[in-house]
C-alpha positions as a printed NumPy array, in Angstrom:
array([[ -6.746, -10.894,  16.509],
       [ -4.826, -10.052,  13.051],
       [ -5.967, -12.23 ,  10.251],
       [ -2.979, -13.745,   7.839],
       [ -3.062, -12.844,   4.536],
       [ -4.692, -16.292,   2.886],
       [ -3.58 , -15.08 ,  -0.823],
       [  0.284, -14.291,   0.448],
       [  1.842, -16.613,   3.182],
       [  4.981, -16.016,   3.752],
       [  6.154, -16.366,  -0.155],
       [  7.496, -13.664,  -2.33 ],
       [  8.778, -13.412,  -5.544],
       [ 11.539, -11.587,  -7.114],
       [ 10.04 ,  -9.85 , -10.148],
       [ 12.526,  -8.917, -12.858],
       [ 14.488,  -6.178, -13.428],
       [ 17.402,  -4.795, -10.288],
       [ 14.768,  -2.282,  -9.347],
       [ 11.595,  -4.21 ,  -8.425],
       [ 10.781,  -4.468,  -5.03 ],
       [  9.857,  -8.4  ,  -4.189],
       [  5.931,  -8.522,  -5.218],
       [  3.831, -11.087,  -4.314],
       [  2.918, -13.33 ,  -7.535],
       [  0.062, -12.694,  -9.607],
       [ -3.763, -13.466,  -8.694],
       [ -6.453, -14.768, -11.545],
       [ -6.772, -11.417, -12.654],
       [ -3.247, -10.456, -13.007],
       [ -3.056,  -8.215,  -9.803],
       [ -0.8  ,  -8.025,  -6.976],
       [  0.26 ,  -5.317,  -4.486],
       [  2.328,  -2.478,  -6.424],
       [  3.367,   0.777,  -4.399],
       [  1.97 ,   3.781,  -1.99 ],
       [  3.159,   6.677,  -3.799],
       [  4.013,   9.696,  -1.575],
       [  4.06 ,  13.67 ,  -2.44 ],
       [  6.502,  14.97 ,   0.274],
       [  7.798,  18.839,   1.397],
       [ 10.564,  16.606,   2.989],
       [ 11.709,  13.732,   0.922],
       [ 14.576,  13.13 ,   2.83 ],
       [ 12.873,  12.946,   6.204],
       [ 11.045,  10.327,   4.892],
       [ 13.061,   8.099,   2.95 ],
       [ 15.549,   8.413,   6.081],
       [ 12.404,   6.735,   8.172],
       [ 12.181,   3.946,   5.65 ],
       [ 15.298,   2.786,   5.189],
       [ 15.548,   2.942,   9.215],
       [ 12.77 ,   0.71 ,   8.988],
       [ 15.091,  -2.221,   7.016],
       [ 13.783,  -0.803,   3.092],
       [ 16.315,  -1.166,   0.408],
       [ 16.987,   2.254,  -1.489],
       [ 16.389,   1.807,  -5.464],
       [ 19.617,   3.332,  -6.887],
       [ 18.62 ,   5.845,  -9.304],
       [ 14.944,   6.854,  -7.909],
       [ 13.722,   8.219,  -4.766],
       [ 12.229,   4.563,  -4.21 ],
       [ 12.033,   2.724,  -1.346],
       [ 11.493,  -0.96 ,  -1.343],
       [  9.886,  -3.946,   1.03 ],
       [  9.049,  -7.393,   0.742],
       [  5.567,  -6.739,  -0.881],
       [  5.727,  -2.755,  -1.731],
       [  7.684,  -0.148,  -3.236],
       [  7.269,   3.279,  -1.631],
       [  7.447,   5.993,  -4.374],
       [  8.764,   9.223,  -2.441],
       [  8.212,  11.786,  -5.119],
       [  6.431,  12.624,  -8.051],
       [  7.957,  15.136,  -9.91 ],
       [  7.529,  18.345,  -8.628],
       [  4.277,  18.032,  -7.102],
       [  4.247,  18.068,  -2.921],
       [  0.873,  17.088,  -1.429],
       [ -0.785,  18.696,   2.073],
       [ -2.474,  16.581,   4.955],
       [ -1.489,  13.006,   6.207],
       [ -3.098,  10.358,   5.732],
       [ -5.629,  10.353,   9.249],
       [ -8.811,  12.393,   7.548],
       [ -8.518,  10.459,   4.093],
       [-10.157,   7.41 ,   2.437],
       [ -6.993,   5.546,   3.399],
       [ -6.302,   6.217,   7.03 ],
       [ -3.148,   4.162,   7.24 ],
       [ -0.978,   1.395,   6.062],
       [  0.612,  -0.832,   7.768],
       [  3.707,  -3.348,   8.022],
       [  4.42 ,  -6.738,  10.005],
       [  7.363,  -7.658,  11.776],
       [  8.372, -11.005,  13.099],
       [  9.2  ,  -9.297,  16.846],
       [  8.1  ,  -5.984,  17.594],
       [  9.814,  -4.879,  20.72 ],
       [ 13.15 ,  -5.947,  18.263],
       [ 12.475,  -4.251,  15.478],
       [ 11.24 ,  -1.031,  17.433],
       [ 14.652,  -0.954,  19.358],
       [ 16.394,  -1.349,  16.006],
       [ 14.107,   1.624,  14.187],
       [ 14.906,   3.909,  17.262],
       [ 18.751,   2.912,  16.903],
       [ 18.257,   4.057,  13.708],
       [ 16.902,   7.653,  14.548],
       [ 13.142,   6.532,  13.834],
       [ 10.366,   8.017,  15.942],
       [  8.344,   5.144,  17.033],
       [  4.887,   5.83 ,  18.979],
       [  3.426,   2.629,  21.457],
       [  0.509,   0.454,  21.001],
       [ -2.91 ,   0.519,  21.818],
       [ -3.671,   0.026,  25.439],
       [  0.046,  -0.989,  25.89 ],
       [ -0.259,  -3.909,  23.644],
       [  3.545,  -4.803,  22.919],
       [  2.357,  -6.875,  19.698],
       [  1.873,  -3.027,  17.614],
       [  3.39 ,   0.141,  17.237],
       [  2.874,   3.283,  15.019],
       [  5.187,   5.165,  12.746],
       [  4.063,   8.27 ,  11.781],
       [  6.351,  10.66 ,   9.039],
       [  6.34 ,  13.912,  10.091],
       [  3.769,  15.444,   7.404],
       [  1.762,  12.547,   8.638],
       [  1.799,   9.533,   6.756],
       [  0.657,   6.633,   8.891],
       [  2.263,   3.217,   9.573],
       [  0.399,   0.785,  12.116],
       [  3.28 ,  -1.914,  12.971],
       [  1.895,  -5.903,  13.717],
       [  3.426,  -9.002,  14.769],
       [  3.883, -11.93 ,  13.299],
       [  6.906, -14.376,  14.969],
       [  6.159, -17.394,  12.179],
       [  7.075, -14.71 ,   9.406],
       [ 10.886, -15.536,   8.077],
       [ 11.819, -11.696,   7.14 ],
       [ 12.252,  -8.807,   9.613],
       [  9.519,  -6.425,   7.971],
       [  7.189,  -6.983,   4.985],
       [  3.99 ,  -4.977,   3.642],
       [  0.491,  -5.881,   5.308],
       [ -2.202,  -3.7  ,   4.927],
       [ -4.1  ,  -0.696,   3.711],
       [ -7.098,   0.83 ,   6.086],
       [-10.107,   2.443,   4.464],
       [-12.54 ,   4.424,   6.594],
       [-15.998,   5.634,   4.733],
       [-19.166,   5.725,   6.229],
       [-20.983,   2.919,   7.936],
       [-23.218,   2.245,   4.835],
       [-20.413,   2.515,   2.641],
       [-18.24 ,  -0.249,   4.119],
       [-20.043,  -3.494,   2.144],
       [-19.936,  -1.891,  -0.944],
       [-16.416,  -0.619,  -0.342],
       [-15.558,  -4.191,   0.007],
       [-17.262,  -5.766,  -2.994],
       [-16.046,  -3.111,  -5.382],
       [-12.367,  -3.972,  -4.369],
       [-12.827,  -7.773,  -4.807],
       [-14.818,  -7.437,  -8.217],
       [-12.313,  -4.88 ,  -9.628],
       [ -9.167,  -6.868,  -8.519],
       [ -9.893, -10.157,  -8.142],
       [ -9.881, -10.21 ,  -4.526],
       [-11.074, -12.542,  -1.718],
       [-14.137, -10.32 ,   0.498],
       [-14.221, -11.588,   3.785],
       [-13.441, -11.278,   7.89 ],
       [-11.275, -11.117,  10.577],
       [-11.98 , -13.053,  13.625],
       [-13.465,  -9.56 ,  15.47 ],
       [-15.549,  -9.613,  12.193],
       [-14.082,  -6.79 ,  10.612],
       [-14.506,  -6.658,   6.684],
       [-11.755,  -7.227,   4.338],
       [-10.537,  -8.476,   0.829],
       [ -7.775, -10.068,   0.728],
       [ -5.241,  -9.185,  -2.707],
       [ -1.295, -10.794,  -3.484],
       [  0.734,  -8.391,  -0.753],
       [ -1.861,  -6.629,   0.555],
       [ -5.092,  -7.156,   3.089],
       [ -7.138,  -4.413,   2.147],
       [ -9.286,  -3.443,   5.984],
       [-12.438,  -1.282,   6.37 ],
       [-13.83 ,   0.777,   9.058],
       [-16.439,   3.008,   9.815],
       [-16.11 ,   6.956,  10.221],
       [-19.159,   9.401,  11.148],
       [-18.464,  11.04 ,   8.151],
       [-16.811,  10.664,   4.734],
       [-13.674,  11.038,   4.254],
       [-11.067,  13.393,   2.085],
       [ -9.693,  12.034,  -1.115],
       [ -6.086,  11.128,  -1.194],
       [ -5.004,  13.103,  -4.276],
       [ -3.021,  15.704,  -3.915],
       [ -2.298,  14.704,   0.124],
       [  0.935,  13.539,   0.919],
       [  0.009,   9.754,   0.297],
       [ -1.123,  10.79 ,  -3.14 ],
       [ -2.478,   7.479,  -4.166],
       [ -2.012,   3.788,  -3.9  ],
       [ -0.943,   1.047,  -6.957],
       [ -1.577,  -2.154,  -8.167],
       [  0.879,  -4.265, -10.664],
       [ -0.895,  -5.986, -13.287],
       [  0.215,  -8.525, -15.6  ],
       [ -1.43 ,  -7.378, -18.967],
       [ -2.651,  -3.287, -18.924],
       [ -4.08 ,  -3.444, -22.171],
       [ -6.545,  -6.9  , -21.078],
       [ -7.104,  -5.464, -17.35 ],
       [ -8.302,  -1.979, -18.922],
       [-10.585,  -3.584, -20.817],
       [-12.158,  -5.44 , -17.881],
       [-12.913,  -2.47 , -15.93 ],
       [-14.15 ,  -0.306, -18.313],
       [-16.558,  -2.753, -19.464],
       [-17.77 ,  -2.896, -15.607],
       [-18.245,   1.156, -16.174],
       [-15.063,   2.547, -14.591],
       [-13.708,   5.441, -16.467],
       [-10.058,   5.899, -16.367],
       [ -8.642,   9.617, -15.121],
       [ -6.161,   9.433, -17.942],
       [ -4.769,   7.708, -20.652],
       [ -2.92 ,   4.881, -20.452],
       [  0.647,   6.007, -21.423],
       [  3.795,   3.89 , -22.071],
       [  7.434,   4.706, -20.898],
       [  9.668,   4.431, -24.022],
       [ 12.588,   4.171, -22.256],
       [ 11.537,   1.644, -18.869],
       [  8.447,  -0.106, -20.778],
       [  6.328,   0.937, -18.045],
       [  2.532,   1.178, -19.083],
       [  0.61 ,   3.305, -16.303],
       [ -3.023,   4.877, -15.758],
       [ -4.761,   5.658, -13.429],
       [ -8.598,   5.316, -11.982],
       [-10.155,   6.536,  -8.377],
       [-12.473,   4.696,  -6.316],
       [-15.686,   5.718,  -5.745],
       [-14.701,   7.356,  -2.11 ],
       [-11.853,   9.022,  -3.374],
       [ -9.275,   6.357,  -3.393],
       [ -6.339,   7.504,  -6.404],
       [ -5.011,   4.39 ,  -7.409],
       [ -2.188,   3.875, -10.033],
       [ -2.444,   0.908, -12.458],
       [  0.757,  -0.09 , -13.746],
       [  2.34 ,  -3.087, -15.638],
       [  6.384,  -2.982, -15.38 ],
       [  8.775,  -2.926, -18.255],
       [ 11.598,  -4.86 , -17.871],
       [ 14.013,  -2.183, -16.813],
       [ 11.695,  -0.508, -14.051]])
């Protein structure tokens, strides 16, 4: 059985600026849930699958947004190779307040929607067609159709505890189980899940889920912090004159790209 994010409940709120996607607030740290970012050959395919899905286009970017994540479709010209099964992040997924509904509406819509596990009627799958990953769960006390839920890791067995305490020191999450006492950390927006593979797995850069992001209140302060805990950043941090934005970015120790970005007012 699916454990609730503790961090989230069922509040969101609605950051500043026309183009934000509804974030969850900020933890201690100054961290909450940001965006998936997404290297497509077929932009259009997928941003057609989204907004069948109930996202909200951004006007003016190839963004699509959710209660709890934006989903960046490009990034610039650069088109990634290999979905997401075979990476460090296996899938994401959503929750719904009634799947069997919201699967009739997605398939209205011209969405491809695969069943459940061993006919369970409480999940689907959506899967883009270069392979991006979308497990679908249930929950009928949520009050909005869809929202963000979860991203699933899969390293190796040995890999899994440390996995998990490197995401709660570095973010501020909460380490701890589901009831089939499967390891997690729980982060504003997002329950981050881990599972074992036989083998390592592929980095995400340069795949078609490039690399995930986290929001964070003060870039300057939360660099800081993590370089003083010895992570090295893969770039400069770099400021958008015209949006504000301030991004970098920094890659997990099993090959994890993750964006860190704090949000001008106009982005």
């Amino acid at each position: 059985m699916r454990i609730l994010i503790a961090s989230l409940g069922l509040a969101f709120t609605l950051a500043a600026g026309t183009a934000q996607a509804q974030l969850a607030p900020f933890n201690d740290l100054g961290v909450t849930m940001g965006h998936w970012h997404l290297i497509s050959k077929d932009l259009a395919a997928n941003k057609k699958i989204f907004l069948g899905m109930g996202g909200q286009a951004v006007a003016g970017a190839e963004t699509v947004t959710f209660p709890g994540v934006r989903i960046n479709l490009n990034l610039g010209t650069e088109t990634g190779a290999g979905g997401t099964v075979g990476s460090v992040v296996n899938h994401v997924g959503f929750i719904v307040n009634n799947v069997q509904e919201q699967v009739a509406k997605w398939k209205a819509n011209g969405v491809a929607v695969l069943p459940g596990a061993n006919g369970r009627l409480d999940q689907a799958y959506v899967e883009t067609p270069d392979g991006v990953r979308i497990e679908v769960l249930e929950d009928k006390t949520q009050s909005v159709p869809v929202r963000n839920e979860h991203i699933h890791f899969r390293v190796t067995e040995g890999e899994i505890p440390k996995m998990q305490a490197w995401y709660a020191k570095t973010f501020g999450g909460k380490a701890g189980k589901t009831s089939t006492n499967a390891p997690i950390v729980d982060l504003p927006g997002v329950q981050l899940r881990f599972a074992k593979d036989d083998k390592a797995q592929l980095a995400t850069r340069h795949r078609v889920l490039d690399h995930i992001g986290f929001d964070v209140k003060d870039h300057a302060a939360f660099v800081k912090k993590i370089e003083a805990e010895g992570i090295k950043l893969d770039e400069p941090p770099r400021k958008n004159a015209t949006t504000g934005t301030t991004i970098t970015y920094i890659t997990d120790p099993w090959g994890t790209r993750i964006e860190l970005v704090q949000r001008g007012p106009t982005s």
